[in-house]
C-alpha positions as CSV (number, residue, x, y, z in Angstrom):
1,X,47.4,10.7,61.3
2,X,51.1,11.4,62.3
3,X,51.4,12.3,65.3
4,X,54.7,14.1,67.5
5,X,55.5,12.3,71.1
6,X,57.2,14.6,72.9
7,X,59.6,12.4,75.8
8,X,60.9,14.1,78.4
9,X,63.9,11.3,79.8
10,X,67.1,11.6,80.3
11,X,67.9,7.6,80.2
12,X,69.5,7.1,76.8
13,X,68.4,3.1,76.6
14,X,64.8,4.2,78.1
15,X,64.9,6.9,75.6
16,X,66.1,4.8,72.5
17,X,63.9,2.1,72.9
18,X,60.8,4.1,73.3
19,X,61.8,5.7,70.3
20,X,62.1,2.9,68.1
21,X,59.4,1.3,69.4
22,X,57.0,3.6,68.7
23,X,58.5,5.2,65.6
24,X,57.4,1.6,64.2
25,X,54.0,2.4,64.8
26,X,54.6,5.7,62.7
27,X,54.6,8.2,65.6
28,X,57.3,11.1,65.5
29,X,59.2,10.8,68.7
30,X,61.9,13.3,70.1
31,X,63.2,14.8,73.3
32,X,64.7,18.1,74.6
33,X,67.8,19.4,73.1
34,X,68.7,20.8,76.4
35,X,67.4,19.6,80.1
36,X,67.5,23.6,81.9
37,X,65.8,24.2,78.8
38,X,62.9,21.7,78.2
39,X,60.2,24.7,76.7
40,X,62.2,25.7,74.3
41,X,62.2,22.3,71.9
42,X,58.5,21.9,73.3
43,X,57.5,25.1,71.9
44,X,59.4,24.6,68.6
45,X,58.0,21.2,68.4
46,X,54.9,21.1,69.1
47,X,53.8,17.3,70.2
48,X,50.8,15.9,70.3
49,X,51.7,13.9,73.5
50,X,54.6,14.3,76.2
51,X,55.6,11.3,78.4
52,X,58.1,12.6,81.1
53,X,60.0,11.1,83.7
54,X,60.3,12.7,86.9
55,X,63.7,12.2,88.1
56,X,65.9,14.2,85.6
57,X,68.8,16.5,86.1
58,X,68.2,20.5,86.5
59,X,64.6,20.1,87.2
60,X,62.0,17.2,88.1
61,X,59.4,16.1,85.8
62,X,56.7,17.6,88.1
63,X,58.2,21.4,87.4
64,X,58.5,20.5,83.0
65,X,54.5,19.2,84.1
66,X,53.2,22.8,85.5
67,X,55.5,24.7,82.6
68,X,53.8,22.5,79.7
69,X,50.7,22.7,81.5
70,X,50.6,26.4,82.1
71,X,50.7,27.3,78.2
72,X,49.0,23.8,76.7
73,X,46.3,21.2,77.2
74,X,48.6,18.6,75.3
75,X,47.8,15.2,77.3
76,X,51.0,14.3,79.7
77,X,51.5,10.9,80.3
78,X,54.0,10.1,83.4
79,X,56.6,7.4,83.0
80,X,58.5,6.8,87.0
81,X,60.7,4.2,88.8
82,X,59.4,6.4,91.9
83,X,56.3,3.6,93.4
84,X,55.0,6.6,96.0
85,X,51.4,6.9,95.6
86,X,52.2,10.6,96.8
87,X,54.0,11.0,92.6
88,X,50.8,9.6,91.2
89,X,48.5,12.0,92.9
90,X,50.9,15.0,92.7
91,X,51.7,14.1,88.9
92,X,47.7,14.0,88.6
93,X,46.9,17.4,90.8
94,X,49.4,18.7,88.2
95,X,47.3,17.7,85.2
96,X,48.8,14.6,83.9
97,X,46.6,12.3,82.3
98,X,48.0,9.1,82.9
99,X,51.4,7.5,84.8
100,X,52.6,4.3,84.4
101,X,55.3,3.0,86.9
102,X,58.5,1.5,85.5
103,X,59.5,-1.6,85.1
104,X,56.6,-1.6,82.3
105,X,55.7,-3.6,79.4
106,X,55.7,-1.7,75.9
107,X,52.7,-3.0,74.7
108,X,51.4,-1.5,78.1
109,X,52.7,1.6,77.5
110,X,51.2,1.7,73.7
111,X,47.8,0.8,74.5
112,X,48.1,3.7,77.4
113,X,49.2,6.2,74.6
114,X,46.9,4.9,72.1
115,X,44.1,5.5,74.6
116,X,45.0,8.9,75.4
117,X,45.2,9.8,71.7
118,X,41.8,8.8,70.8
119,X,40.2,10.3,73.8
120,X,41.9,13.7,72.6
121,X,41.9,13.1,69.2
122,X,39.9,10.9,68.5
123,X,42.9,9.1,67.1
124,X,41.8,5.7,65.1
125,X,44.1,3.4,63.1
126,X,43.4,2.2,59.9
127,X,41.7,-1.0,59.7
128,X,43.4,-1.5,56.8
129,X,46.5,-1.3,57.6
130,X,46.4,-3.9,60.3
131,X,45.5,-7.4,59.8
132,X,45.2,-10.6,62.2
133,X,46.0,-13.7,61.4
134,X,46.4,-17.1,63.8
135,X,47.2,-14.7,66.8
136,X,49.8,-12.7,65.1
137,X,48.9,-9.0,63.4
138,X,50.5,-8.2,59.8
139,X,51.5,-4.7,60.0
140,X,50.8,-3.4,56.6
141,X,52.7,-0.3,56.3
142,X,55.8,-1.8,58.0
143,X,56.1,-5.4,56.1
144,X,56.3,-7.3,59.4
145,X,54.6,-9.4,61.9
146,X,53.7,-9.2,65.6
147,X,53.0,-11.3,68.4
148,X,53.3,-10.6,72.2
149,X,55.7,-8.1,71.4
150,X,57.8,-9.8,69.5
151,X,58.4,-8.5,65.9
152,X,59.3,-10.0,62.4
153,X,60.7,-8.5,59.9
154,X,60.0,-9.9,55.9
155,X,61.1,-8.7,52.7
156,X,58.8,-7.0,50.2
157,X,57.9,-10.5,48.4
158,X,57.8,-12.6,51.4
159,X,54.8,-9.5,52.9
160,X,53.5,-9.4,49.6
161,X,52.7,-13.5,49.3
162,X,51.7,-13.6,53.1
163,X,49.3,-10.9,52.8
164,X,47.7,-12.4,49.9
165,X,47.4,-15.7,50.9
166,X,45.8,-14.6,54.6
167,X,43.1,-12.1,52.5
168,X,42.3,-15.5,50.9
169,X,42.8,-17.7,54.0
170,X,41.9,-21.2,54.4
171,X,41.5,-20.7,50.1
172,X,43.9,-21.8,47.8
173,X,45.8,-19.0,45.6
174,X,47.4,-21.2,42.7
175,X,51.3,-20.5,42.0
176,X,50.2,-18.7,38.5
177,X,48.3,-16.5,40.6
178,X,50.3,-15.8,43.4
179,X,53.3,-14.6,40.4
180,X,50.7,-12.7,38.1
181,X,49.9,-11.0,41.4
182,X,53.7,-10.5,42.4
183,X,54.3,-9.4,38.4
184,X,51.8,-6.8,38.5
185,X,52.6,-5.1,41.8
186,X,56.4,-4.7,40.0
187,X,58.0,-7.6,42.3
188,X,59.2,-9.5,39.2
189,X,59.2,-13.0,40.1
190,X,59.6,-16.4,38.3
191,X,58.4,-19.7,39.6
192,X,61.8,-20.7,41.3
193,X,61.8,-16.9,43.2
194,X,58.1,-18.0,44.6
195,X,59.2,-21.1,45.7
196,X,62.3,-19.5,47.3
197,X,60.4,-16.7,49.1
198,X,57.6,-19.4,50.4
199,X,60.9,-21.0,51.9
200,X,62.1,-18.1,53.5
201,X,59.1,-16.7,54.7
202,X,58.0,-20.5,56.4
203,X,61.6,-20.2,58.0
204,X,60.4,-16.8,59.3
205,X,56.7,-18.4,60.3
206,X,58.8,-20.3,62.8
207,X,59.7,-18.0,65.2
208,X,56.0,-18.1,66.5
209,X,55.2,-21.4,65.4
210,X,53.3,-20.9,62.4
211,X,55.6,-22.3,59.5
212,X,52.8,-25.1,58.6
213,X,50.2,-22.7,58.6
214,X,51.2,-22.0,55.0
215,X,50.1,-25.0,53.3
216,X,51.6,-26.6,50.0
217,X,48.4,-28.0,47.8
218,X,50.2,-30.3,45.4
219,X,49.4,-29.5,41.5
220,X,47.3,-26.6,42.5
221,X,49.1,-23.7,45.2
222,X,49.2,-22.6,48.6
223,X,46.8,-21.6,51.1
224,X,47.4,-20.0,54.4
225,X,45.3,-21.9,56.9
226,X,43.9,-20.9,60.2
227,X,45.6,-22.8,62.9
């Protein structure tokens, strides 16, 4: 389910990181092409979800609030540096369906939006797409891994090997297997690629501690172990 966040901010940084933080997680994000002019991209748009900011030149985030709200039951989510309880309750009088104060933390934010999405949606992600594994979560459709926050990146072969050895975890895949499974899925590898990707992706493994959770098993193959 792809879904359009709409975001109302007129911070550049706020607004790029928000966007690339949740584009990873396969959401649509944009913004107003014009800040007298908010309803027009809104209308042409579309979103399943706006999160505005109520300090923002023309007109405040409360006044975009009663113009969505007066055409659209689209969930509003308020993002503010303001700490008044007086925004919280007006934003909320105004139908908004969440705020969150800034400084926040994304993964904050995320599980806000991702609430708000299934209550109006009933929004789910595919299990299947997201794995766990020692702590971390192997993002399937993006090739990379998670923790806290903190995101890593691997190539193709590197996901490919990592996500077969964790479906088979604390079991042994032998190296024949591991490149019959590589051949087959049009990776292409010989036994002196494997060994380099199970390199490269240990040096990755590092970053949150996990590079001997992928265990050598001499004369037989590799098994990723739970920790």
């Amino acid at each position: 389910m792809n879904l359009t966040i709409f975001i109302i901010e007129d911070d550049a940084a706020i607004f790029r990181a928000l966007k690339d933080r949740l584009e990873q997680w396969s959401f649509h994000v944009t913004g107003p092409e014009r800040y007298d002019d908010v309803m027009s991209t809104y209308i042409q748009v579309q979103p399943q979800l706006v999160i505005i900011d109520i300090q923002l030149p023309m007109y405040d985030g409360f006044h975009w609030c009663r113009e969505i709200r007066a055409v659209s039951k689209v969930p509003i989510l308020f993002l503010s540096s303001r700490d008044h309880p007086m925004d919280m309750v007006m934003a909320m009088n105004m139908g908004a369906d969440d705020y969150i104060q800034k400084p926040f933390h994304m993964d904050v934010l995320l599980a806000h939006i991702k609430a708000i999405l299934r209550r109006t949606y009933d929004y789910r992600e595919e299990a299947d797409d997201l794995m766990e594994w020692n702590g971390t979560i192997l993002d399937m459709k993006r090739g990379l891994l998670r923790k806290e926050g903190q995101d890593v990146i691997l190539t193709k072969n590197e996901f490919f090997i990592l996500v077969v050895l964790v479906k088979a975890k604390d079991k042994v895949i032998s190296r024949q297997d591991l490149i019959r499974k590589l051949w087959d899925d049009e990776h292409f590898v010989n036994d002196n690629t494997l060994t380099a990707n199970i390199t490269r992706l240990r040096q990755k493994l590092a970053i949150f501690h996990l590079e001997e959770a992928i265990v050598t098993k001499k004369g037989l193959g590799y098994m990723a172990a739970t920790l």
